[in-house]
C-alpha positions in Angstrom: 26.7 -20.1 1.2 27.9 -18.8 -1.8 24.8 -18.4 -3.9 21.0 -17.0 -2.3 18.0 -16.4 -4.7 16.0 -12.7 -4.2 12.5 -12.3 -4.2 12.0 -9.1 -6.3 10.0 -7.6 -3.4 13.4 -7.7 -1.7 15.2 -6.2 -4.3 12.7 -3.5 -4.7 13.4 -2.6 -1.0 17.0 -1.8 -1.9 15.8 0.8 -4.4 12.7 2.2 -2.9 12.3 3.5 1.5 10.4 0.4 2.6 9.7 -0.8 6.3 12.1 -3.2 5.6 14.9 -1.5 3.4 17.2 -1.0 6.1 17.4 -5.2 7.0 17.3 -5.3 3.0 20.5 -3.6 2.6 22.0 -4.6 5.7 22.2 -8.3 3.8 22.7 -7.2 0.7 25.7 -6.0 2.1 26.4 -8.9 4.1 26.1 -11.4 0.7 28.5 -8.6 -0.8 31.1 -8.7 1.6 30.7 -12.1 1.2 30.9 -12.8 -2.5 28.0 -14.7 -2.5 26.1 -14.4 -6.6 22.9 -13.7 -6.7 20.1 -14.8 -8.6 16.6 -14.4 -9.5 14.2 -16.0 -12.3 14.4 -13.9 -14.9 10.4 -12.7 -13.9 12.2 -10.4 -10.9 12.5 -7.8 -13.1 8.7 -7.3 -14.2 7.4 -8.3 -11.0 9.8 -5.1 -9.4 8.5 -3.1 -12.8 4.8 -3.6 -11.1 5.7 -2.9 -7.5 7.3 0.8 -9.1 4.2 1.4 -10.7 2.2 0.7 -8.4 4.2 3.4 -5.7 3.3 6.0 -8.4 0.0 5.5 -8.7 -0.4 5.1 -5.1 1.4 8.6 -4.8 4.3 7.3 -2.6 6.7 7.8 -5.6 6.8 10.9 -8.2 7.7 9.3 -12.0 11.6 10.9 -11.8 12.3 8.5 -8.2 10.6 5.3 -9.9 13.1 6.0 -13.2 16.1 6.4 -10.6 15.1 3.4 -8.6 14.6 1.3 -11.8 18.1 2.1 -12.8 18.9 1.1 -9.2 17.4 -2.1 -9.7 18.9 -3.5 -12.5 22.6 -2.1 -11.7 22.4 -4.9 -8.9 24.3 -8.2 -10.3 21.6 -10.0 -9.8 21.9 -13.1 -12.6 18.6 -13.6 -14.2 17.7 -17.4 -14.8 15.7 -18.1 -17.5 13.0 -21.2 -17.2 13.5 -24.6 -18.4 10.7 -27.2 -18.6 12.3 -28.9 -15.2 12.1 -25.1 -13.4 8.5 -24.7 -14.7 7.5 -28.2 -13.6 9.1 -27.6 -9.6 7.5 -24.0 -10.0 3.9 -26.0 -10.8 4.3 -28.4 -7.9 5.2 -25.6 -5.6 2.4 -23.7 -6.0 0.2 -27.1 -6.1 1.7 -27.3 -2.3 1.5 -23.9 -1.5 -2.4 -23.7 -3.0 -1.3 -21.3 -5.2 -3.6 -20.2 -8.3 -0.6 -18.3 -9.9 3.5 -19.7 -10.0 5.3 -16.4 -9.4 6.2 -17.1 -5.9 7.0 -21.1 -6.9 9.5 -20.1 -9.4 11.6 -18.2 -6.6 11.3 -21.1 -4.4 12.1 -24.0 -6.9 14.9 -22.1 -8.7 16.4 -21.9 -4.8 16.1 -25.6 -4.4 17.2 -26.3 -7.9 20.5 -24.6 -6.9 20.6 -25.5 -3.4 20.3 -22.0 -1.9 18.9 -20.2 0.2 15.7 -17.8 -0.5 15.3 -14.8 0.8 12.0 -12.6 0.7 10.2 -10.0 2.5 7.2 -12.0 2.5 7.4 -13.1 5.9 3.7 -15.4 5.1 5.1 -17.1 2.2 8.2 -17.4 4.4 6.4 -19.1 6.8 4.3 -21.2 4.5 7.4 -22.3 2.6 8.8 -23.8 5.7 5.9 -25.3 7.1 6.5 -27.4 3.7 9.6 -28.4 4.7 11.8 -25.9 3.3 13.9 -24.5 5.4 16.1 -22.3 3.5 13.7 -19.7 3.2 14.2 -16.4 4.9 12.2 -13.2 5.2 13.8 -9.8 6.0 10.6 -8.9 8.2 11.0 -11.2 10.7 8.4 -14.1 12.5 4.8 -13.4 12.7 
């Protein structure tokens, strides 16, 4: 393994105290120690934008932590992959499978098949939907249902 492609609600985990941040950075470490490069479609970075915003106005973050975990967030070498017509097209079908009405999730999941990696959320649902699909190279940092 010597690429895996993050869901941004993973990444966030890294730079915010989750339920899950521990197993987070536990294999962020891991893929560290490893070498392994990371990637994300370039969309990560908005989606982990909302999820900050959405911890201040929920009150579980003042404004000064969400600007220090930002900067956390995009210090990770994550390599942002823009879309091309064929990434778009996978994203579509995936969500088509999934029953999707948006893509965001199908872009993770079709980027990590176009490179032949794995993908790793903390979605544990879409986890386990993506596999029930026949995609095993999905992992969550939650765990089973």
């Amino acid at each position: 393994m010597r690429r895996v492609v993050l869901d941004a609600n993973l990444l966030v985990a890294l730079a915010v105290p989750t339920d899950y941040s521990e197993r987070a950075a536990a294999e962020m470490n891991r893929w560290l120690e490893r070498g392994v490069d990371l990637f994300a479609p370039v969309l990560w970075s908005y989606e982990a934008l909302s999820s900050l915003r959405k911890f201040v106005a929920a009150g579980q973050l003042h404004r000064d932590e969400a600007d220090v975990a930002l900067d956390k967030l995009l210090a990770f070498e994550v390599q942002d992959v823009a879309p091309t017509v064929e990434l778009h097209r996978r994203a579509l079908i995936w969500a088509e499978r999934l029953q999707d009405f948006v893509a965001y999730d199908s872009a993770y999941i079709a980027l990590a098949e176009q490179l032949d990696a794995p993908f790793w959320t903390a979605d544990r649902k879409l986890a386990k939907r993506v596999r029930t699909l026949g995609f095993d190279r999905v992992h969550d940092v939650i765990g089973p249902l």
